[in-house]
N, CA, C and O atoms as CSV, one atom per row, in Angstrom:
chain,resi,resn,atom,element,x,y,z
A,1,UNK,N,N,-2.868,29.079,-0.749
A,1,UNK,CA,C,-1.617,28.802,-0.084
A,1,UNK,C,C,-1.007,30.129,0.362
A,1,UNK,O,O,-0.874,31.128,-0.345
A,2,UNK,N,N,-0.640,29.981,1.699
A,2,UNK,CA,C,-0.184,31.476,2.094
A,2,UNK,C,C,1.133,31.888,1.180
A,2,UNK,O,O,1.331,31.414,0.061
A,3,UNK,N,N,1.885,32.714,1.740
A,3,UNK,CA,C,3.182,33.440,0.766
A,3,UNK,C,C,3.933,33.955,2.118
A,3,UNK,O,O,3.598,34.607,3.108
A,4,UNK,N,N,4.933,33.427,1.723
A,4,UNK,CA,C,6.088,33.589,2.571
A,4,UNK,C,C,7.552,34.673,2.255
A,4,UNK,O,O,8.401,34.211,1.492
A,5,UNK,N,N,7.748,35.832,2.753
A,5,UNK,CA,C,8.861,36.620,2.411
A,5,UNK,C,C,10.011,35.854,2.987
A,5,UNK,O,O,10.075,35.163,4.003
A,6,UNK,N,N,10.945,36.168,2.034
A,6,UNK,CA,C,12.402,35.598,2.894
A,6,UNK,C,C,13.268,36.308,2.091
A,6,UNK,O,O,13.293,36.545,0.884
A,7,UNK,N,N,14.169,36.674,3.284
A,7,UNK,CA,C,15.554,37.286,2.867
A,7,UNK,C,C,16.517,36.365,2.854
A,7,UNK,O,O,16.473,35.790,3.942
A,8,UNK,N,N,17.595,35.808,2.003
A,8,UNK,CA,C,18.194,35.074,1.474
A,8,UNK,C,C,19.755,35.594,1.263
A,8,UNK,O,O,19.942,36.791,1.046
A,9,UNK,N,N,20.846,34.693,1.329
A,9,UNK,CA,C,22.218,35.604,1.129
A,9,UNK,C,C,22.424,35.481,-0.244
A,9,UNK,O,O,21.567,34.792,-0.798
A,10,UNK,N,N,23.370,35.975,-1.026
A,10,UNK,CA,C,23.802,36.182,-2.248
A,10,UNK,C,C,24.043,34.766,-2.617
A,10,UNK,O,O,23.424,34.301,-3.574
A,11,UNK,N,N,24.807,34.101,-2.011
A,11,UNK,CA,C,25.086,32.690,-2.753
A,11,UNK,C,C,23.894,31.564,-2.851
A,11,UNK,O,O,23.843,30.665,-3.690
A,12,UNK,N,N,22.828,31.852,-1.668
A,12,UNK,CA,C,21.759,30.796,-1.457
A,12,UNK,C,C,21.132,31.294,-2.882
A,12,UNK,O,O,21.183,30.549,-3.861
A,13,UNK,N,N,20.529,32.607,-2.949
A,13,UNK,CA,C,19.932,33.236,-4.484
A,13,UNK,C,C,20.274,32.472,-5.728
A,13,UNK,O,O,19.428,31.821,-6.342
A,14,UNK,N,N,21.796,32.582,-6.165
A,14,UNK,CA,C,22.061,32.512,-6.726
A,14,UNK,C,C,22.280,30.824,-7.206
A,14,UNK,O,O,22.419,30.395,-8.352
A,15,UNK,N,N,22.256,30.004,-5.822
A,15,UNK,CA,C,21.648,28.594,-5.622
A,15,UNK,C,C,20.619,28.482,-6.461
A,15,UNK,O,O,20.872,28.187,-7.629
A,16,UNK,N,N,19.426,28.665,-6.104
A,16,UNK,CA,C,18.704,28.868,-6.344
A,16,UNK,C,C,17.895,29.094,-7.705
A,16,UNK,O,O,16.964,28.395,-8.107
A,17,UNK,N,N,18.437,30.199,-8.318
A,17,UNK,CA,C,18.392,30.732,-9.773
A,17,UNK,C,C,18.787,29.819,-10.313
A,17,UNK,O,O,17.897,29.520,-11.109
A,18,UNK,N,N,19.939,28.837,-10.454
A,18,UNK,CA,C,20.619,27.875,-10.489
A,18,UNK,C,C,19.998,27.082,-10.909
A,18,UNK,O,O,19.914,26.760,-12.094
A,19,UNK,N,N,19.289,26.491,-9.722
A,19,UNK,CA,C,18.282,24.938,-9.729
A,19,UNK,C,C,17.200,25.399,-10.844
A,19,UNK,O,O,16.925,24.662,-11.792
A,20,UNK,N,N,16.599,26.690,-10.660
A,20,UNK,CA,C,15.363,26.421,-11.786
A,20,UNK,C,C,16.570,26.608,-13.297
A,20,UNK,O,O,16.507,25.499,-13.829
A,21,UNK,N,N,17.155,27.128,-13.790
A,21,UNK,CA,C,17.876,27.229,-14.727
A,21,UNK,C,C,18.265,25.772,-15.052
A,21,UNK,O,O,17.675,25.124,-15.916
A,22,UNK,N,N,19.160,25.348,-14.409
A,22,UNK,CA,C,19.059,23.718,-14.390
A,22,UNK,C,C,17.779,22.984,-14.806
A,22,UNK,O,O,17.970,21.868,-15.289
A,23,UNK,N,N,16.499,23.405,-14.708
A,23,UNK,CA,C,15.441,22.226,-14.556
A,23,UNK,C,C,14.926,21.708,-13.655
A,23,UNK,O,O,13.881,21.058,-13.683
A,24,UNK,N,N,15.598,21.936,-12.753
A,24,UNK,CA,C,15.455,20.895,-11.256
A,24,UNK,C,C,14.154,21.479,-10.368
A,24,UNK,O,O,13.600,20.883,-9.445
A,25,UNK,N,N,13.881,22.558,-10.798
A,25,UNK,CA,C,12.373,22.989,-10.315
A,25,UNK,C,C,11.861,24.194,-11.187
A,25,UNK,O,O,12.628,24.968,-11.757
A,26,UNK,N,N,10.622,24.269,-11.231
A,26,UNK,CA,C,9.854,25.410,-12.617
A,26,UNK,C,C,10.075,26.425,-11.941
A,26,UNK,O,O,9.521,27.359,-12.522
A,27,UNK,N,N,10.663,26.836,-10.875
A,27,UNK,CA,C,10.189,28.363,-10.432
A,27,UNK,C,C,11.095,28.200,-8.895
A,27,UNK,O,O,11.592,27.181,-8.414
A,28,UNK,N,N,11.086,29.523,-8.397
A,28,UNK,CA,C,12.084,29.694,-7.131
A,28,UNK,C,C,11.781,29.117,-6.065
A,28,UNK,O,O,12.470,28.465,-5.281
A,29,UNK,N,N,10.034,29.554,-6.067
A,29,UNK,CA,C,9.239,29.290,-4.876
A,29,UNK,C,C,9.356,27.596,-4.683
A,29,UNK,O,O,9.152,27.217,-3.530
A,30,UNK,N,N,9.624,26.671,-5.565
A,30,UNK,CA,C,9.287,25.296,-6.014
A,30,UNK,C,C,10.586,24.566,-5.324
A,30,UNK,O,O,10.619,23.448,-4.810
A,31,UNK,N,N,11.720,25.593,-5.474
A,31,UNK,CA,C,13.348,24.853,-4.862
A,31,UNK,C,C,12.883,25.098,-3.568
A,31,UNK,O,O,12.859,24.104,-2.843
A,32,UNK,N,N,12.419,26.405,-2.968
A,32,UNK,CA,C,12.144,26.616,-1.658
A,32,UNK,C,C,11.355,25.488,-1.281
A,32,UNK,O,O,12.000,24.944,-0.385
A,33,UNK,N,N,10.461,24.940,-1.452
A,33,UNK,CA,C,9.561,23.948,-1.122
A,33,UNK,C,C,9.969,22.733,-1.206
A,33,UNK,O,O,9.626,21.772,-0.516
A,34,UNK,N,N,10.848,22.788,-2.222
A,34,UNK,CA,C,11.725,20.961,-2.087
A,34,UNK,C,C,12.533,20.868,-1.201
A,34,UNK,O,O,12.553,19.793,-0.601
A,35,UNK,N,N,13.587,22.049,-0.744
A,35,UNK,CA,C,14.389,22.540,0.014
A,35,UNK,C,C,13.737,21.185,1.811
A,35,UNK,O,O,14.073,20.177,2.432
A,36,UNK,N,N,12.234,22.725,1.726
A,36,UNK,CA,C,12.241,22.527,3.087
A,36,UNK,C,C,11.530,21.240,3.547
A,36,UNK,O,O,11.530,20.943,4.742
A,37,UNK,N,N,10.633,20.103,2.179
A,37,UNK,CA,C,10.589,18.877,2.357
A,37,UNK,C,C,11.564,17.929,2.381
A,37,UNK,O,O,11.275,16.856,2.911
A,38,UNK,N,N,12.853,18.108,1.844
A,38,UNK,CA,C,13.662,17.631,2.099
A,38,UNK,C,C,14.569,17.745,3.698
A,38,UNK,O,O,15.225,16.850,4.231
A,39,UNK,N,N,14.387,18.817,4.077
A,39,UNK,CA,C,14.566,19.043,5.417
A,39,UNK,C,C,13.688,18.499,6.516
A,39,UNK,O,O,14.191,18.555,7.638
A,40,UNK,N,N,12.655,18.060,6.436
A,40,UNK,CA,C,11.808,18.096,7.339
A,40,UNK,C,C,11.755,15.948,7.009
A,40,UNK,O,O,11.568,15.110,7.891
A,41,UNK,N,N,11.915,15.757,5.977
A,41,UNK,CA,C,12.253,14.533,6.130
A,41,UNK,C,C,13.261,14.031,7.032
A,41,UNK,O,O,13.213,13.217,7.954
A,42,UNK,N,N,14.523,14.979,6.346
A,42,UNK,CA,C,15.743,14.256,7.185
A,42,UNK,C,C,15.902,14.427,8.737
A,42,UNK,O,O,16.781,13.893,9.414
A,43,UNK,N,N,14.765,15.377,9.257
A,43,UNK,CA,C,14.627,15.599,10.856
A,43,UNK,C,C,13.490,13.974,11.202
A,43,UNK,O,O,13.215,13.566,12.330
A,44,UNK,N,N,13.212,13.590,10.412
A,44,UNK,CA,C,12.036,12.557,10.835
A,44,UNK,C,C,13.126,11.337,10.950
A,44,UNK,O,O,13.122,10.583,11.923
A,45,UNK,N,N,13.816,11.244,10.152
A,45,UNK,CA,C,14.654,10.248,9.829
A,45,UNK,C,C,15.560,9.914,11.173
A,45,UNK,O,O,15.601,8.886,11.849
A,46,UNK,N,N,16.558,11.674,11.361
A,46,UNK,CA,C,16.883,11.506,12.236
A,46,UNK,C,C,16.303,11.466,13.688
A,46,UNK,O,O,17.174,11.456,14.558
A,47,UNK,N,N,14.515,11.431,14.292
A,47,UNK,CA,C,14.586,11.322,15.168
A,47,UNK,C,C,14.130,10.068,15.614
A,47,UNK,O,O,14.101,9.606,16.755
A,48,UNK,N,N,13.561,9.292,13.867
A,48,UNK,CA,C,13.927,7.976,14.219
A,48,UNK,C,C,15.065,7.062,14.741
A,48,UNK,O,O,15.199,6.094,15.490
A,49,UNK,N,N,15.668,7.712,14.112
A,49,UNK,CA,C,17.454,7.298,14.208
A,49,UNK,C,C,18.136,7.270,15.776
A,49,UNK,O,O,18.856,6.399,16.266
A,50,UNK,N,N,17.556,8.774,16.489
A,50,UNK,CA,C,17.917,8.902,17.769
A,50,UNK,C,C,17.294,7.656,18.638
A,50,UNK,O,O,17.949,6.897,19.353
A,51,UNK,N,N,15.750,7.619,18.390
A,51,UNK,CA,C,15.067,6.685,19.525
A,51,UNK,C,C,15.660,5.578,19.537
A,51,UNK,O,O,16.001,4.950,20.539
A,52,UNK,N,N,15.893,5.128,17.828
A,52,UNK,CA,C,16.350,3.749,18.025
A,52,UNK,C,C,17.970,3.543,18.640
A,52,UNK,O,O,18.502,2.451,18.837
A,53,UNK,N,N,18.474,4.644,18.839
A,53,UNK,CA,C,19.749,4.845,20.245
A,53,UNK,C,C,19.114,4.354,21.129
A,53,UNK,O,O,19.427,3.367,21.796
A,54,UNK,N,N,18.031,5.092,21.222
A,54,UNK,CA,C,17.925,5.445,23.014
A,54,UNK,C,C,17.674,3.735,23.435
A,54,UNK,O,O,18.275,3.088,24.293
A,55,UNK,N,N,16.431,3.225,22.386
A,55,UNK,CA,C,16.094,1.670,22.509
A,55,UNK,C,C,17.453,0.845,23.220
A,55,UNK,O,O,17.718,0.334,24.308
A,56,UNK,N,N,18.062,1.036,22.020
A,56,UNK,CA,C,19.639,0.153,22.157
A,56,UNK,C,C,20.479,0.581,23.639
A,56,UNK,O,O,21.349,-0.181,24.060
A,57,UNK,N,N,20.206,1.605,24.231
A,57,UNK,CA,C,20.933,2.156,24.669
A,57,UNK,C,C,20.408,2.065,26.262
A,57,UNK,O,O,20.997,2.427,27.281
A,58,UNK,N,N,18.982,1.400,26.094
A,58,UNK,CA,C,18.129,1.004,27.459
A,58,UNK,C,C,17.693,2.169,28.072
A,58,UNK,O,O,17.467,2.188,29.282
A,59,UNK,N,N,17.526,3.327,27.229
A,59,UNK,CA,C,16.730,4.403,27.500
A,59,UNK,C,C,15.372,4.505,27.584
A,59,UNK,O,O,14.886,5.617,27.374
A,60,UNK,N,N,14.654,3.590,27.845
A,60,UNK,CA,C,13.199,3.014,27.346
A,60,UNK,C,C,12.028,3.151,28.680
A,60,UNK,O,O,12.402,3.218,29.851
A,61,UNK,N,N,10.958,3.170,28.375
A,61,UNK,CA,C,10.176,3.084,29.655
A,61,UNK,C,C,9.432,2.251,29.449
A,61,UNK,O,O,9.077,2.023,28.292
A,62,UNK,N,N,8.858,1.377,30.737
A,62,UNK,CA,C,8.102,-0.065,30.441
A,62,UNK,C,C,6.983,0.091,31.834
A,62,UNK,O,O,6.844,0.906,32.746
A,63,UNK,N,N,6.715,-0.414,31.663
A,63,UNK,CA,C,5.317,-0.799,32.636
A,63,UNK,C,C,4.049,-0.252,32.072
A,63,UNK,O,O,3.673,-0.047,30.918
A,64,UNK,N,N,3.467,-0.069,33.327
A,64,UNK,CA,C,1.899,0.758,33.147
A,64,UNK,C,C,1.350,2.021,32.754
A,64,UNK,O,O,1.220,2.956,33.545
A,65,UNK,N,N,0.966,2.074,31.328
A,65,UNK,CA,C,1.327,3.819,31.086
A,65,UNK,C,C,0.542,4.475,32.098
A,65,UNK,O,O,1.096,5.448,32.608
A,66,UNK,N,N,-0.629,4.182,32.525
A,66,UNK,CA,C,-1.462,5.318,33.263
A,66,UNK,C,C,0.017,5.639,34.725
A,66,UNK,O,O,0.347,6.752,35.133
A,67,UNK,N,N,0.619,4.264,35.201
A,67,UNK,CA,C,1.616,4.793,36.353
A,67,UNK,C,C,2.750,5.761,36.179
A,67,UNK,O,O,3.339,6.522,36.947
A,68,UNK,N,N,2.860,5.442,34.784
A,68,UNK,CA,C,4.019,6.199,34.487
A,68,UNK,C,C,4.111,7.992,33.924
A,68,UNK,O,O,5.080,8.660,33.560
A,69,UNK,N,N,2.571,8.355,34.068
A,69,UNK,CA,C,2.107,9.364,33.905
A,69,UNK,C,C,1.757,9.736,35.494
A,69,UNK,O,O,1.216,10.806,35.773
């Protein structure tokens, strides 16, 4: 697994230090990684969320895909 540097502000750190102290993850690298699955969910979520606007919203394309390309 590669390794990732990151510079971080004083309060995110200290976030951080936090969560494993808490329990909530064995190690720093482990919050970082829940962090950014939790992020990358809530972008899925929301771009489900958007289409099903656009659906509602008659933003949609219909016919023949090869025409519509």
């Amino acid at each position: 697994m590669p390794t990732l540097s990151i510079r971080l502000p004083a309060n995110l750190e200290t976030f951080v230090e936090t969560m494993v102290k808490n329990g909530i993850a064995p190690n720093k690298a482990e919050v970082v990684r829940q962090a950014l699955i939790s992020y990358a969910e809530k972008q899925a979520i929301a771009s489900v969320l958007q289409a099903e606007q656009e659906i509602r919203d008659g933003d949609v394309l219909s016919g023949d895909i090869k025409k519509l390309f």
